[in-house]
C-alpha positions in Angstrom: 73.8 140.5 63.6 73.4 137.5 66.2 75.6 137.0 69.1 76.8 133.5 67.0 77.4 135.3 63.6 79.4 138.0 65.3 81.6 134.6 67.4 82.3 133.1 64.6 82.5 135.9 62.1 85.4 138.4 64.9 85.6 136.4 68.3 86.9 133.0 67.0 89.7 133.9 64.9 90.4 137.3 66.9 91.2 134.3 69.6 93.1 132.2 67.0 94.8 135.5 65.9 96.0 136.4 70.0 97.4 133.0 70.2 99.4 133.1 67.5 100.5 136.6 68.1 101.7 135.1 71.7 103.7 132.1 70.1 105.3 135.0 67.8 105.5 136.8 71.1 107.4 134.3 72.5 110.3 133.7 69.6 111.1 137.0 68.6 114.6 138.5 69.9 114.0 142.2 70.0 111.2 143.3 72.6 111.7 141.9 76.6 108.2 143.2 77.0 106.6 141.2 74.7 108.7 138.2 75.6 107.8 138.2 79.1 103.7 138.7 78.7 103.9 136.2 75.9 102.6 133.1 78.0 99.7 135.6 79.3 98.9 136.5 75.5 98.6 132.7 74.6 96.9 132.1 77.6 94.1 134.9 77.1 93.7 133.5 73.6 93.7 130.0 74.5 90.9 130.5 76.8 88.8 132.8 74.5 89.4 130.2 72.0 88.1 127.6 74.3 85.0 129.8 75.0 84.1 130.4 71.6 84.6 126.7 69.9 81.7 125.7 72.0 79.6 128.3 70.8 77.4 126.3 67.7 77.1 128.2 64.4 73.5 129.8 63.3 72.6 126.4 61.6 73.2 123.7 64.5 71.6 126.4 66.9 68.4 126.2 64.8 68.5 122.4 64.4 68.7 121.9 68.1 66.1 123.7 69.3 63.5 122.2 66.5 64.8 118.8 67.8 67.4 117.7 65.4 67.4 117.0 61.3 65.2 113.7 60.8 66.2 111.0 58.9 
């Protein structure tokens, strides 16, 4: 497995996933733990999230580097 099958297979939505764990974080009434890091759990996955959307899939990867699909 590639470095770009495993982003976009676990990184990328293990990213989504932390970011909406923090938003949950955030609303939920019970924990004062889990309320206070919530802005650092958003954060963490805002920035992986950012990291691996500019990671390009297998195919675009390929494409580039044989100069582009012609037309």
């Amino acid at each position: 497995m590639t470095f770009r099958q495993l982003n976009e297979r676990y990184l990328s939505p293990a990213s989504q996933t932390l970011m909406i764990f923090g938003i949950i974080a955030l609303c939920q009434p019970w924990s004062l733990a889990l309320h206070r890091y919530s802005a650092t759990i958003m954060l963490i996955g805002l920035v992986g999230f950012l990291i691996t959307s500019h990671i390009p899939p297998e195919q675009e990867a390929e494409e580039a580097q044989e100069g582009g699909p012609t037309r």
